[in-house]
C-alpha positions in Angstrom: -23.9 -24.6 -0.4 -23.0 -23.5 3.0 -24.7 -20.3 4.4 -23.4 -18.1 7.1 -25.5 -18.8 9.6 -24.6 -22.6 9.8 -20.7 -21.8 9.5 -21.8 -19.9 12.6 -22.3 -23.0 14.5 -19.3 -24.6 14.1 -15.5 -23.7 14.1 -14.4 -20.3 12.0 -13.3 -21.0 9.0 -9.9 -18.9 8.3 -10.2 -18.8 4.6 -11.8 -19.8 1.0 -8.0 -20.9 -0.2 -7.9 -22.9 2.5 -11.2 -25.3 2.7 -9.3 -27.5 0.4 -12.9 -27.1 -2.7 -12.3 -27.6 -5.6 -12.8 -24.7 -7.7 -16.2 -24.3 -8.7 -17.2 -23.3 -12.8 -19.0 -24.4 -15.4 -22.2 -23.2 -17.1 -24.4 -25.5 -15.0 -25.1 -26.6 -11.9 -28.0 -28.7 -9.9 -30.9 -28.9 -11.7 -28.6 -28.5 -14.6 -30.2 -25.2 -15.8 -27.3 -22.8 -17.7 -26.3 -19.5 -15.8 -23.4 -18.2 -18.3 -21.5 -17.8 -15.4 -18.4 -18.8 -13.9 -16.5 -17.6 -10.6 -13.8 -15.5 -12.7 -17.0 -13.4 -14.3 -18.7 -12.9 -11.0 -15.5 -11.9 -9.3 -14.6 -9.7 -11.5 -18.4 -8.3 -11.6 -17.6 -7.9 -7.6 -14.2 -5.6 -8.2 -16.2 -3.5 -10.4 -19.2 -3.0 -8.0 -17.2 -2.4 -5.1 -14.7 0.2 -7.3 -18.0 1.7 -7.9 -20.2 1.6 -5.0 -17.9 0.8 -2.6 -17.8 -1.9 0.3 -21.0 -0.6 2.3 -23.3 -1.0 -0.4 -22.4 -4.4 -1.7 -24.4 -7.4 -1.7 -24.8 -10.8 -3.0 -28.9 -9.1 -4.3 -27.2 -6.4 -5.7 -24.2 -8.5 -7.4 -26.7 -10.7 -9.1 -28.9 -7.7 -10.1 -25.8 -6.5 -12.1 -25.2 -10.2 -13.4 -28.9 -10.4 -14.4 -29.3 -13.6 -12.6 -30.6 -14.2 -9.5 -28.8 -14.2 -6.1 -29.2 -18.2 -6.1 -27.7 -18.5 -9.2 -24.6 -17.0 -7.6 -24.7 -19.3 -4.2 -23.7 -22.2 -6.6 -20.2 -20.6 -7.3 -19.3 -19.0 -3.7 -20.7 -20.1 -0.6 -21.1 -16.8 0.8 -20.4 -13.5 1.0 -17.3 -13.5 2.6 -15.8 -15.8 0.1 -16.4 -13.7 -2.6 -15.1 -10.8 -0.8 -11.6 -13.0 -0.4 -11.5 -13.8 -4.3 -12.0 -10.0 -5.3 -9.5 -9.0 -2.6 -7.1 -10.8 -4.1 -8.0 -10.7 -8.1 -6.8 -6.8 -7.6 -3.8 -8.2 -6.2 -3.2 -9.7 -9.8 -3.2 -6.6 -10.8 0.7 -5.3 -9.3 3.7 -6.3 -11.6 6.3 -7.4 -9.4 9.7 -6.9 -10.0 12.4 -9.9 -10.8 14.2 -10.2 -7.0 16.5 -12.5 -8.5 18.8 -9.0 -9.1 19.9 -8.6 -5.8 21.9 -5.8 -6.4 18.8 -3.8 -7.6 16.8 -4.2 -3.9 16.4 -0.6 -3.7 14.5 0.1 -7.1 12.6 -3.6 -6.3 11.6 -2.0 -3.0 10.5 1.0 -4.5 8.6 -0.4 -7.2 7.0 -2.7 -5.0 6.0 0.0 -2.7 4.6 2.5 -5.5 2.2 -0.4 -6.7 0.7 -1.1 -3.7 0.4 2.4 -2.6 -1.3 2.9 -6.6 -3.5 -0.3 -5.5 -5.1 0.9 -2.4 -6.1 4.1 -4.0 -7.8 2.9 -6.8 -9.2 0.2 -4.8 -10.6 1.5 -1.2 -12.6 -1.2 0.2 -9.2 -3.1 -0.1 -8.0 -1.2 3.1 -10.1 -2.9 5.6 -10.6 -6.2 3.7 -6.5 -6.8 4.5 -6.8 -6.9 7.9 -10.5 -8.9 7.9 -8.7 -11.9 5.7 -5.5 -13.6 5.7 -5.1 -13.0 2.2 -3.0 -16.2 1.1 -4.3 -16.6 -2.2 -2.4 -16.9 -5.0 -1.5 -12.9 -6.4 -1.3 -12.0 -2.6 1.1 -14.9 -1.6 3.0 -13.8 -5.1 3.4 -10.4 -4.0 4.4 -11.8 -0.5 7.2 -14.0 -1.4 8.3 -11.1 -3.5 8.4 -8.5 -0.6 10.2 -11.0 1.5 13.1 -11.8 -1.1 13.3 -8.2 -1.6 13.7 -7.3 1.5 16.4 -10.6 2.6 18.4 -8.9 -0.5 19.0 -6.0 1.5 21.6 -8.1 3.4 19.6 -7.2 7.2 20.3 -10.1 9.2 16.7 -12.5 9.5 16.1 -10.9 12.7 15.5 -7.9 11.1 13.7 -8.4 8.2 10.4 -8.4 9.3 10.6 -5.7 11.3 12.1 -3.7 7.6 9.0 -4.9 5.7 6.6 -4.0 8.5 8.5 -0.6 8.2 8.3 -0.1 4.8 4.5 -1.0 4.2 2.4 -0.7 7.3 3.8 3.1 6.5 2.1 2.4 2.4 -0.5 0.8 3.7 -1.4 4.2 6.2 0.2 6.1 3.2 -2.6 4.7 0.5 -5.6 4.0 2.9 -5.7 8.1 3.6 -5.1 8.9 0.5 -7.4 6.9 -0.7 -10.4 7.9 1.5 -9.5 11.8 0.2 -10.1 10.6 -3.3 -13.4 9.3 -2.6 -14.4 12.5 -0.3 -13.6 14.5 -3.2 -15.2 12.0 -5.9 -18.2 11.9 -3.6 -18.5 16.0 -2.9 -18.5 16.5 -6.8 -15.3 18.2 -6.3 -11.2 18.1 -6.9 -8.8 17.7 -5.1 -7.0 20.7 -5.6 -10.7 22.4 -4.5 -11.2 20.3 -1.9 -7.9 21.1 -0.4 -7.8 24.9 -1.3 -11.3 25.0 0.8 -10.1 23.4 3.6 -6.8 25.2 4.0 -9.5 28.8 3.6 -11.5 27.6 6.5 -9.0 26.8 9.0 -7.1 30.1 7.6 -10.4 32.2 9.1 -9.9 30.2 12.6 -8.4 32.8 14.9 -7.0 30.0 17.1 -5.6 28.2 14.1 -4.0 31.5 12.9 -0.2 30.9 14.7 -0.2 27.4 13.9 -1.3 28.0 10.1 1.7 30.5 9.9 3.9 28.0 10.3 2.4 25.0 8.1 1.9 27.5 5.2 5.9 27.8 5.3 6.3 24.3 5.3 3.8 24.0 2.7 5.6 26.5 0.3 9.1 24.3 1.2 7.4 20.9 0.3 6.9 21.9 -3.0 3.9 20.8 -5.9 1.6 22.7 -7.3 -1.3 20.2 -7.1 -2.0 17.7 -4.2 -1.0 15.1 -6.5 2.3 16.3 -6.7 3.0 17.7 -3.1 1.6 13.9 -2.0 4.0 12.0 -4.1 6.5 14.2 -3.2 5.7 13.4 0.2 5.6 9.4 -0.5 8.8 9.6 -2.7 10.8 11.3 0.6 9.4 9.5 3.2 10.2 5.8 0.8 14.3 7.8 0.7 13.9 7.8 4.4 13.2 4.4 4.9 15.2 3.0 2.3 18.4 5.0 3.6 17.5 3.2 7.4 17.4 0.3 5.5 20.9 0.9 4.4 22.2 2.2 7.6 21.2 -0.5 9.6 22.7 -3.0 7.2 26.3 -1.2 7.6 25.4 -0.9 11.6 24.6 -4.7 11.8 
């Protein structure tokens, strides 16, 4: 077992895929005494607590207080925190079905598809917004849903010095996309609240702002022009235009190249 504070000492380690372990399991370990437990049930034990509690409150204490065990039963699967963190981050990303890019002709739909899941992921999942950019996230589901975004996007037909540039395009904008909404969800979930109330509150209190008055004017046309009667649907609306956008750049830079 390797703690934290000796890793500390000594070069950074860049990931858990990457130490070159072997994967850890079994129903003993050490002094040979049985724990029940195995790094698939403690991982996904760690997507439900963070789901839950989110990322804030989460600790190795708390993880083996929902595992009934202790916290040293759980050092003898992960090494520390952080590792766990990796596996959870990217057991959710086993969760997207990812389209067959072997039907190049069908890149649009792929990209789209592609592009709704992750969007759906970060929602459901907020603590995996900031857990992206702390990790390289080259396990296995992530790396899958890599090499899938990348053959995607070379079936567009953009030259190579262009296809990066498309993907950052297309989901650095879900990532911002999902992440917000996201955080709204859990304001509302959090304030006992719905959306729809949540929003319809906000909208009243800026409505009462005498300096906001001119500028409200004019969002409340462009909110009767976006269309959807709930948030839900005037956000996907939003997503679904803003994908067409993209997609159609996409397109036009492919006949312009």
């Amino acid at each position: 077992m390797v703690r934290a504070a000796d890793r500390a000492k000594g070069p950074a380690r860049t990931s858990v895929w990457l130490e070159g372990r072997a994967r850890r399991g079994g129903t003993t370990r050490g002094g040979g005494q049985p724990s029940g437990l195995d790094r698939e049930r403690i991982t996904e034990a760690t997507v439900r607590l963070l789901d839950a509690e989110g990322l804030a409150k989460f600790s190795m204490r708390r993880l083996a207080a929902e595992l009934n065990v202790t916290a040293m039963s759980v050092y003898w699967y992960v090494d520390t925190k952080d590792d766990l963190l990796e596996l959870a981050l990217d057991a959710v990303f086993g969760e997207l079905e990812l389209p067959d890019a072997g039907v190049a002709q069908e890149w649009r739909e792929q990209l789209r598809a592609l592009a709704v899941g992750n969007r759906a992921l970060l929602v459901r999942h907020p603590w995996v917004s900031p857990l992206i950019g702390t990790f390289l996230n080259v396990g296995p589901h992530a790396m899958a849903f890599s090499l899938c975004v990348r053959e995607v996007i070379r079936n567009t037909g953009l030259p190579p010095h262009g296809q990066m540039g498309a993907t950052a395009a297309v989901f650095q904008f879900v990532y911002g996309f999902g992440t917000i909404e996201g955080h709204f969800v859990q304001r509302c979930a959090s304030a006992g609240v719905s959306q729809d109330e949540y929003f319809r509150e906000a909208m009243s209190t800026i409505s009462e702002q005498p300096r906001y008055a001119a500028d409200f004017a004019r969002a409340a046309v462009l909110m009767e022009a976006r269309g959807g009667d709930t948030v839900a649907e005037m956000r996907d609306r939003d997503f679904a235009f803003a994908l067409d956008l993209l997609v159609a750049g996409i397109e036009a830079m492919v006949t312009r190249g």
